[in-house]
N, C-alpha and C positions, 0 to 999 in steps of 0.2 A: 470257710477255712480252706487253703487253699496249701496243702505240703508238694515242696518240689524240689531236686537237686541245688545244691546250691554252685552260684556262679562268682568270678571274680568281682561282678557290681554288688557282691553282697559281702564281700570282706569285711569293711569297713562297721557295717552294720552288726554282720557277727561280732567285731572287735567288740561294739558300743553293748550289745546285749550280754556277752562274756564278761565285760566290765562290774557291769551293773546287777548282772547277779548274784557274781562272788563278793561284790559290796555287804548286797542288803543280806547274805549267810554264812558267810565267810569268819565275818572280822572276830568273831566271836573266839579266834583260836589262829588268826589269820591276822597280820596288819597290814594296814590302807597301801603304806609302801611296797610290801610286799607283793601283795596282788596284783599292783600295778606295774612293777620289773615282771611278774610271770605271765601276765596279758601281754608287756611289750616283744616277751620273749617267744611262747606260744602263738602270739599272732603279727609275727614280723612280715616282713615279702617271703618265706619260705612257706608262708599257709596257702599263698595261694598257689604256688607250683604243687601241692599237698592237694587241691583238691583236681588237679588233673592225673594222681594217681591209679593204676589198675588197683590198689588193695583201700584205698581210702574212702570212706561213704560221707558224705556231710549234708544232711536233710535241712531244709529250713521250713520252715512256717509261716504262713502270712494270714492276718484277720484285716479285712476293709482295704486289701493293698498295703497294710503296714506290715513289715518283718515282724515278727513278734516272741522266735524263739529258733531254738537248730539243733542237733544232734551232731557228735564228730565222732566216726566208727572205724573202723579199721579191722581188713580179714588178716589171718593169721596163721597159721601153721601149715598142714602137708593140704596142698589143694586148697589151701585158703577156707580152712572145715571150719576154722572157729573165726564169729563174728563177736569184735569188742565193742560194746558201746562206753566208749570212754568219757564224753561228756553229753549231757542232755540241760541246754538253760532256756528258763522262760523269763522274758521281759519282767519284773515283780509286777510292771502293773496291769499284766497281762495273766497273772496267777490266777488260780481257783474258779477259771473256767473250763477245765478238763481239756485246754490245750497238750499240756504235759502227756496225758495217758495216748492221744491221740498220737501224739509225735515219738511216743515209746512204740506203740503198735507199726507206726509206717516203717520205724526203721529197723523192727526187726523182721519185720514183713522184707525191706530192700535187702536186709541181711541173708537172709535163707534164698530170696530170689539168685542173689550172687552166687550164691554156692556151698553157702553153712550148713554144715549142720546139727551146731552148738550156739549156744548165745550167754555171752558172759557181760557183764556190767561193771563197772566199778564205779564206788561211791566212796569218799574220804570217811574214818570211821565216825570222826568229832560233828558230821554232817548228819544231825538226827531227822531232818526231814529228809536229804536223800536214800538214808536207810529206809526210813518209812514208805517209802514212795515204789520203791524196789517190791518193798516184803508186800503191799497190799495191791500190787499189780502180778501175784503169778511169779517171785522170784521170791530165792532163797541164798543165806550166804553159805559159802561153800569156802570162804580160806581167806587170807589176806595177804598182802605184799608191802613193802615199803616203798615210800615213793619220796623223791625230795620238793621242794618245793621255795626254793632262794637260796636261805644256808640251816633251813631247819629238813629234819626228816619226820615224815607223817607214816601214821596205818592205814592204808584205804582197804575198803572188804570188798571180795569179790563175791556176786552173785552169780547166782546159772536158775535156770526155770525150775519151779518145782514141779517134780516126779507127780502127775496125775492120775497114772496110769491108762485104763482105754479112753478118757477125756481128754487127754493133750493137756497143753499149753491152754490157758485162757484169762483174762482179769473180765470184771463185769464194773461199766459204769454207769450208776445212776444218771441219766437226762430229762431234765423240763424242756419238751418241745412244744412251741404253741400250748400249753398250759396241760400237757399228757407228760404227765411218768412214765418211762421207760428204762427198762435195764438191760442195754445193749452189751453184748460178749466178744469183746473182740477176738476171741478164742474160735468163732466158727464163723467162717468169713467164706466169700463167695467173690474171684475174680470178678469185677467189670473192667467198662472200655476205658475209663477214665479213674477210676480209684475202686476202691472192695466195697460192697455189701457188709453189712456185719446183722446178725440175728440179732433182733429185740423181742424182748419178752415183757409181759404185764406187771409179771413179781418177780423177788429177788430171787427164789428159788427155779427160775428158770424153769416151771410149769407148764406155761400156757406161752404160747410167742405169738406176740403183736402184729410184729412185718417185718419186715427187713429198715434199717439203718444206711442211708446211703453217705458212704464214707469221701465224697467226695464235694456235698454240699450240706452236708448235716440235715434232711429232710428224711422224714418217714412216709410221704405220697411215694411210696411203690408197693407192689406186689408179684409174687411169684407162681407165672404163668406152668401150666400144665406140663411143659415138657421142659421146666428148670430155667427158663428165660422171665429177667426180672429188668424194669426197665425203671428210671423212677421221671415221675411226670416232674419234678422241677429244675433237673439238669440235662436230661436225655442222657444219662450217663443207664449203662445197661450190659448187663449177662448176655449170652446167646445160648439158644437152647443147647443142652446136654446129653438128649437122648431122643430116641426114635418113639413115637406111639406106634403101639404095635397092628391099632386098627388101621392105621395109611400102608402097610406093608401087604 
């Protein structure tokens, strides 16, 4: 899996996976017409002048070199403090591989990089898998807004992260890798050169931890070296150490 900023040759593609997702969750409270003036309108030639904005984040996703889903975000108020994640879609027949949670994590991760220091979501209310999706990764709703959508008016609810206190931020997801259970957190996360570290653990209760999760090839072949340098043998993607031993001083 491979998440990377998105570029103009990926317009098109976002157009076709924005399509086809509001299709197959949409309709239910949404018609075909509909959705189809508000893709032509949301992703005219002003989307792509939109992704060479300073306040604008648009993540995409790729599995085997196919596109396969994207996030559209945008910073917002004094200093640009608050990061919105306004839409997040997965190809449908790219679902229920824990794409989605992955592509949540990068782009709050590129959001607080920027300069957040809030993270808000919005999800349409009539959308029961987007609220779900929201509530079992680490968020909570906090309010709602109106929003139009052709010539009807909708409720979307706004989320913000739930209050942990000294845990922060975190969702945990179950992974089959090479035939090992893991329950990786993408809550405690470790800078690499190429993409984050994320702790895995053995059970759900986050007891015992397995290895480290490398978030840039979904492989669990690394470990973490003495002085906080973690490298992983199947991407060369790696930490650098963080601290002195105090026996070399």
């Amino acid at each position: 899996m491979e998440l990377r900023e998105a570029t103009i040759d990926d317009v098109e593609t976002i157009r076709s996976i924005a399509r086809d997702s509001l299709h197959s969750t949409y309709t239910d409270f949404l018609d075909s017409e509909t959705i189809d003036d508000a893709i032509d309108q949301w992703y005219s030639d002003g989307f792509a002048d939109e992704l060479e904005s300073d306040d604008a984040v648009v993540l995409v996703v790729e599995r085997d070199d196919e596109l396969v889903g994207y996030s559209q975000s945008d910073l917002v108020g004094q200093q640009y403090g608050t990061g919105r994640i306004l839409w997040l879609h997965i190809d449908p027949a790219a679902r229920g591989s824990g794409t989605g949670v992955r592509l949540l994590v990068r782009t709050r991760e590129k959001l607080l990089d920027s300069g957040a220091d809030q993270i808000e979501c919005f999800v349409l209310a009539d959308n029961e898998g987007g609220n779900e999706f929201y509530r079992e990764h680490g968020f909570e709703r906090a309010g709602q807004r109106k929003v139009d959508i052709g010539e009807e008016t909708f409720t979307e609810n706004v989320y913000v992260e739930q209050d942990l206190g000294d845990e922060g931020w975190g969702t945990v997801d179950e992974l089959d890798i090479d035939g090992t259970t893991v329950y990786v957190n993408y809550g405690e996360a470790a800078r690499g050169s190429q993409s984050p570290f994320y702790v895995a653990y053995e059970d759900q209760e986050r007891t015992t931890q397995y290895g480290w999760f490398c978030g840039n090839c979904d492989s669990l072949e690394n470990a973490m070296g003495s002085m906080g340098q973690i490298e992983c043998n199947v991407c060369g993607n790696q930490r650098k150490a963080t601290r002195w031993d105090a026996s070399y001083l």
